[in-house]
ZAVONU-455709 format. One record per atom (N, C-alpha, C): x, y, z. Coordinates in pm, whole numbers, plus 50000, padded with zeros to 5 digits. Last residue first. Example, Ala and Ser with C-alpha at 12.3 -4.5 7.8 and 13.67 -1.06 7.14 Angstrom:
512854977550708513674989450714512905000350787513194943150780512304955050780513204967050780
//
This chain:
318557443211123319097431811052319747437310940318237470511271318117456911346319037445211287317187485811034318667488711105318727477111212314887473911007315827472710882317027477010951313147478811226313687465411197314707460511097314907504111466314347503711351314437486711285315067499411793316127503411655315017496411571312787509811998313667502611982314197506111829310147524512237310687529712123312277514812116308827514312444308247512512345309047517512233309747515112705309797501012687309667500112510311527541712749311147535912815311177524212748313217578812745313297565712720312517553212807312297608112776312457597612898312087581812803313287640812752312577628712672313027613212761312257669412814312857660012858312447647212788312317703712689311937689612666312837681612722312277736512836312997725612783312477711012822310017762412862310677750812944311187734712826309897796412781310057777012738310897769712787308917826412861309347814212921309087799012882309037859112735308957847712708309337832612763307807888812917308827881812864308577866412825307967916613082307137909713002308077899412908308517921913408308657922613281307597912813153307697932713803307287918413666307577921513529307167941614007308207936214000308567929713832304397949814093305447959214043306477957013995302927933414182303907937814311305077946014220301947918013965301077922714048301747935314141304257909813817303817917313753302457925713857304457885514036305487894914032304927911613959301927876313984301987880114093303367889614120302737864113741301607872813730301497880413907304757847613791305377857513698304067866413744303937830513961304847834513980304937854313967301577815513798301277823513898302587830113961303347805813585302677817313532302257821713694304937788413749304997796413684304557807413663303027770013811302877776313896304097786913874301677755413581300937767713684301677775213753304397746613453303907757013413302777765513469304777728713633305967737713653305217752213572302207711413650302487716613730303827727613680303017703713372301867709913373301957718413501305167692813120305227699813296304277704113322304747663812987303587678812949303987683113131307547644012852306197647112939305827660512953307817622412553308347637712659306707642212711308447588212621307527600812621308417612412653308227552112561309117565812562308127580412555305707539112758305687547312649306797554112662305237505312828305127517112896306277527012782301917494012709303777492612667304017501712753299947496012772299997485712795301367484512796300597528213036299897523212906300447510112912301057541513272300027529413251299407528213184303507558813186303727543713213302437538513284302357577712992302947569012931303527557713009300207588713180299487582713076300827573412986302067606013369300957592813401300397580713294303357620113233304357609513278303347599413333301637634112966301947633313075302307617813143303137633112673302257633712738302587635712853303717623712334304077635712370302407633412485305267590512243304407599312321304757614112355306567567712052306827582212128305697585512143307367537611926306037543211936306497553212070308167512011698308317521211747307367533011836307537479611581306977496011531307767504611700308947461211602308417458311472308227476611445309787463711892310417447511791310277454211639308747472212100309077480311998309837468711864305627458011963306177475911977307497467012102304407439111656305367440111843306207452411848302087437411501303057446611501303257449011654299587419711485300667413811499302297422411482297287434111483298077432811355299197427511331296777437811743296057430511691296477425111532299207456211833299027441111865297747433811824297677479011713299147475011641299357457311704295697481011882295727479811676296647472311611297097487312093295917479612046295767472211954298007511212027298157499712081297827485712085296297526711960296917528811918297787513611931294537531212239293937523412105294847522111989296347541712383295827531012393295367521712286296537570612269297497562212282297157545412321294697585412196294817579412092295757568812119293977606012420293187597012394293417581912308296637620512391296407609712448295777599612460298567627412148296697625812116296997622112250300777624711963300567640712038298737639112058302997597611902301637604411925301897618011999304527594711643304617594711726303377602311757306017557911524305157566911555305437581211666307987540311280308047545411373306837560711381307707531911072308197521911143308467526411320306147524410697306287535010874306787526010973305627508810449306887513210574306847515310665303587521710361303527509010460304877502510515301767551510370302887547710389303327531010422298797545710312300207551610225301077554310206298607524210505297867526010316298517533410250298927531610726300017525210651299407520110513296877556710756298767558610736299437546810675294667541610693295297553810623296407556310609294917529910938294917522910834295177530310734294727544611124296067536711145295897532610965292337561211121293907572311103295047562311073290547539211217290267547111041292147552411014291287532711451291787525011329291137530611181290987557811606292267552711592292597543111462288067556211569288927569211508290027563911479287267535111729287117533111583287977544611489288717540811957289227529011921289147536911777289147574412055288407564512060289027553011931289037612911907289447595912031288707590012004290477619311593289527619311714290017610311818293547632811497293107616111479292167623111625296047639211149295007643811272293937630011338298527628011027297287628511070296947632711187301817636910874300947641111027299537634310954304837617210778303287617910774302597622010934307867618210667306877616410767305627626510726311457607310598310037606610612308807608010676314137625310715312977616210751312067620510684316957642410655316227631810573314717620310589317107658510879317837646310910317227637910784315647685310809317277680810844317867668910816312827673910806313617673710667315307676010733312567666911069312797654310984313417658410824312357691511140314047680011240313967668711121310487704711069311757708811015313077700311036308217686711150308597688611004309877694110973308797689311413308617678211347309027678411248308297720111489309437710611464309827702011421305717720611390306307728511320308287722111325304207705911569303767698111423304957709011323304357720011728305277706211751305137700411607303177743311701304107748611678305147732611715300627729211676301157737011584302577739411592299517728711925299847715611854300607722811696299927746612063301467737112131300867727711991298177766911971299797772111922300407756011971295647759411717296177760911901297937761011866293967765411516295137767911486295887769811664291747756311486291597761811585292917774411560292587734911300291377741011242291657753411371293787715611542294587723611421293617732211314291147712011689292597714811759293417723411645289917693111510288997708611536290447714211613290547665711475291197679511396290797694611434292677662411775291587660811719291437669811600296297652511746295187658211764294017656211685297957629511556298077639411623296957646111664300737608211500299117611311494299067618411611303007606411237302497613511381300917616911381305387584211132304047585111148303557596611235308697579810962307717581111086306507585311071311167562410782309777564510760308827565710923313287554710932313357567810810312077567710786315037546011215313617553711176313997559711060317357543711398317137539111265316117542911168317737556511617317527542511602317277537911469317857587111566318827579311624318747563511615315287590011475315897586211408317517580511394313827588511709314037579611621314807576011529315187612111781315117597011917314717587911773314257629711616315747626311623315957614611741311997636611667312237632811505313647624811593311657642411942310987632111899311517629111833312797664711948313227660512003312687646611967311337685711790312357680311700312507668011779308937682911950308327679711809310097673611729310307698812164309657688312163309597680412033310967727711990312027718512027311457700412068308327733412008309007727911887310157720311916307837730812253307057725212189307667719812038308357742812538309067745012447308707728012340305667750312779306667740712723306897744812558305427782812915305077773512769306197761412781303827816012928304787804313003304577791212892304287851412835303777838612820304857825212910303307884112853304377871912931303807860312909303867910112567303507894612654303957886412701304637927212392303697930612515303007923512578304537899912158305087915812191303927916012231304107873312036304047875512158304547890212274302107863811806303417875411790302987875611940301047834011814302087841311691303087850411726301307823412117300667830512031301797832011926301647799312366302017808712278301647818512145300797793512722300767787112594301457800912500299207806212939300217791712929299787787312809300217841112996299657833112915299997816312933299297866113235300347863013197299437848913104298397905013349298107891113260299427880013234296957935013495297927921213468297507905013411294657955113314295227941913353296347934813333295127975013149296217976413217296177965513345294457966312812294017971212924294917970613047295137962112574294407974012543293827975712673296087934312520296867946512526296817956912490293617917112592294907920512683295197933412690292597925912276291587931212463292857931012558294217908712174294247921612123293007931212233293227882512268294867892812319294877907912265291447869912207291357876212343292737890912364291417854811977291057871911936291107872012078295377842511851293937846711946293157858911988296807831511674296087844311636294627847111713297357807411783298217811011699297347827211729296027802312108295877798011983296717811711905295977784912385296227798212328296517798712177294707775912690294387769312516294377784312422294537802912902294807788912850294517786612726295627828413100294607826712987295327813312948295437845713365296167837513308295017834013216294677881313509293937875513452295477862013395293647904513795294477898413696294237885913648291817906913984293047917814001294437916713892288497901213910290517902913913291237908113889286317920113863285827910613898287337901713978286497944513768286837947813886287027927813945284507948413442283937943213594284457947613765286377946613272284947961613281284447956713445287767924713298288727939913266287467948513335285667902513236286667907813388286977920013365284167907813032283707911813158284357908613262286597906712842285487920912835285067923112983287127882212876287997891412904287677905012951284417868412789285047868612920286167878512944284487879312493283827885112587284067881012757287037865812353287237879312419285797883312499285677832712461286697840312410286767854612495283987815212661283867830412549284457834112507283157792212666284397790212536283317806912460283997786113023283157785212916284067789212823285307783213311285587772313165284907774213036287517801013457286257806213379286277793913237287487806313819287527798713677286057802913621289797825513985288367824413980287937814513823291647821314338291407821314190289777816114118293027838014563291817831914437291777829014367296087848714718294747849214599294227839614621297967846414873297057851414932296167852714817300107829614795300357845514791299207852014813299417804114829300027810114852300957821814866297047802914590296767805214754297657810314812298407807114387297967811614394297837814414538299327776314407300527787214366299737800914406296237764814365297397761114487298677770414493296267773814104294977776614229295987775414318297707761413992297727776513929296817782914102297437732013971298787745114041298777753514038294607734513876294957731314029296937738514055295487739913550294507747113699294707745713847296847718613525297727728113543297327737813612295157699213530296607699713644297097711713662293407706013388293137704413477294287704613638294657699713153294207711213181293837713913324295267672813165295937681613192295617694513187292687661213152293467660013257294257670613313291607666712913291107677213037291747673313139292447667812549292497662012719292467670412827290117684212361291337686312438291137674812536287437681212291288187674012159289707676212267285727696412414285797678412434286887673312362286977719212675286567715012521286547702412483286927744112886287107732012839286627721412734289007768112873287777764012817288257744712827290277790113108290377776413085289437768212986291557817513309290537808813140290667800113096291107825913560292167813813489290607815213418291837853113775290927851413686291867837513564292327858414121293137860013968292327847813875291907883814392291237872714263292057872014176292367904914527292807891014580292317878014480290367933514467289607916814466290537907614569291837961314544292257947614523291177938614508291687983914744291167988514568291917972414475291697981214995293227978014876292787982514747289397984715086290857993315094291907993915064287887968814974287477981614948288627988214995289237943814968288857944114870288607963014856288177945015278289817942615246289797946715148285747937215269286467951215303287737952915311285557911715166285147925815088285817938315153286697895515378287337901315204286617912815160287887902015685286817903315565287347902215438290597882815832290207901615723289257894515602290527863016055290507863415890289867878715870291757848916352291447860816279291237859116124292497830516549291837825516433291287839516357293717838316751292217837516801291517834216651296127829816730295707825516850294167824716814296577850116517296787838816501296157825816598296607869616572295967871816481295717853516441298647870516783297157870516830295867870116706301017872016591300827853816710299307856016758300177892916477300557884216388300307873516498301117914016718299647913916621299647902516600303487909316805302717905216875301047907216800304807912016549305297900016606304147895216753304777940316507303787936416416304047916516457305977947816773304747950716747303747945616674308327939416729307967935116821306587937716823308987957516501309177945316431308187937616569307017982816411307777978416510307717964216459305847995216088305177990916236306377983516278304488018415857305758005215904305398007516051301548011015646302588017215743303888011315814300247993915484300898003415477301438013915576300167966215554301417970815549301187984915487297807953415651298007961415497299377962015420298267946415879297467936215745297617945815633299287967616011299887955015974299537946115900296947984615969298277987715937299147976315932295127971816179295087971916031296117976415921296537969616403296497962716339296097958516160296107998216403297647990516422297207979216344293868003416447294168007516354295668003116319293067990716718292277988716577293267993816491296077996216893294838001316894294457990916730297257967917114297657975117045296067984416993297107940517288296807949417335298097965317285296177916717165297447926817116298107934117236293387918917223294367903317228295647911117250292457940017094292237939617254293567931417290293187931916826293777949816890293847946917038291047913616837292807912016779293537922816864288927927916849289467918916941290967915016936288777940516630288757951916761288827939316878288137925216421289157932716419290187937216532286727893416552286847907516475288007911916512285277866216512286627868916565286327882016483282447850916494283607854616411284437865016485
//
């Protein structure tokens, strides 16, 4: 392994130059820190971490909470981890995962630990007990997702309600007065998670605006779940003419159902997706959808939390605006048709 006191030799500058240039705390000759940097480079140099760690009073760690939970799609959780990691690298962090479902005691034992130099927190629920630990420690922190009261917090977030309206009104642009939304597993809204909540909050307000009808179920995965929730809805609604999902699991089998019942999407039923741009075109229909930025939101929050690292950083609220991407499955309503 390539040391310190070879770099310096390579250089031919002293040990302590060079460490001054990996630190930056000193200012060093532009030609100086130009011939460190090409020999730091030549001979494959890497600064210990731990002892990097002991003179920055730094880890270089940033701590992602991520639970992963059966009833959530883990794709996208998953995406958004990997940009968070990859956004990360390139500012010289770590990142350290934490999938278990401790709540505030993982918080407990980063903050008490030293373990990061800062912390992003996932699956953020209306009245989460981690935050009231946040904002009682002088960890940097930033959130992907939204809480009730977001004072003394940087959160990143697709803009969810607006989503939830954006849906009501694609249908109902086509004719739609009776819509359907199946929606999460129920342990998700029992949880009270802020993106399925706060879409299930637009929904309801875009459809009473615009006079729509509509029905939320909550809906497990898997075929047999899908046709308990389908049959229910048009048991009491048998109008419905238009869906929209916030499940992924649910979108297939959803499908399914409806061409086994001889209901031609979009001819007969209508059918919106709230997902990622993967899951709505290799479904059997390919799915009008607003898609889940997963990537814009890692690498976001690693933005903002690395700004807030370098002194630079406010606390502030970021919703990324809904794109809704017309495709094969949404069409004009069959009573506005004829």
């Amino acid at each position: 392994m390539v040391t310190l006191a070879e770099v310096a030799q390579h250089a031919g500058v002293s040990a302590s130059t060079v460490s001054y240039v990996l630190s930056g705390k000193r200012s060093i000759s532009a030609g100086t820190r130009l011939r460190v940097e090409q020999s730091i480079h030549e001979l494959g140099y890497h600064p210990n971490a731990g002892a990097r760690a002991l003179a920055s009073s730094r880890s270089n760690i940033i701590a992602l909470m991520v639970p992963l939970r059966t009833d959530m799609y883990v794709p996208v959780m998953m995406e958004i981890a990997i940009a968070v990691a990859t956004t990360a690298r390139t500012h010289g962090y770590d990142v350290l995962l934490l999938t278990g479902e401790e709540g505030p005691d993982a918080v407990r034992r980063v903050t008490g630990s030293g373990l990061a130099d800062a912390m992003i927190l996932m699956d953020v629920e209306l009245d989460d007990e981690r935050l009231p630990l946040l904002r009682g420690t002088d960890l940097p922190s930033v959130l992907i997702g939204l809480p009730a009261d977001t004072s003394g917090l940087t959160c990143v977030d697709l803009d969810f309600k607006a989503t939830g309206a954006l849906c009501v009104e694609h249908l109902a642009m086509l004719g739609h007065r009776d819509i359907a939304v199946i929606g999460e597993a129920p342990a998700v809204y029992e949880r009270h998670t802020g993106f399925a909540e706060r879409t299930l909050e637009g929904l309801r307000s875009r459809a009473r605006d615009l006079g729509i009808r509509m029905l939320h179920r909550p809906c497990g995965g898997g075929y047999d779940a899908m046709a308990v929730t389908l049959a229910r809805i048009l048991d009491e609604r048998p109008d419905t003419s238009g869906f929209v999902v916030q499940n992924e699991q649910a979108v297939e089998p959803l499908l399914a159902l409806l061409r086994r019942q001889g209901r031609a999407v979009p001819e007969d039923v209508s059918v919106v997706a709230i997902c990622p741009d993967q899951v709505a075109v290799q479904a059997s229909v390919r799915l009008t959808s607003v898609s889940i930025p997963a990537q814009e939101m890692g690498r976001d929050a690693v933005e903002r939390l690395v700004a807030k690292l370098d002194g630079r950083g406010t606390d502030e609220v970021v919703l990324i605006a809904p794109e809704l991407t017309v495709r094969e499955s949404t069409g004009s309503a069959p009573s506005a048709a004829s």
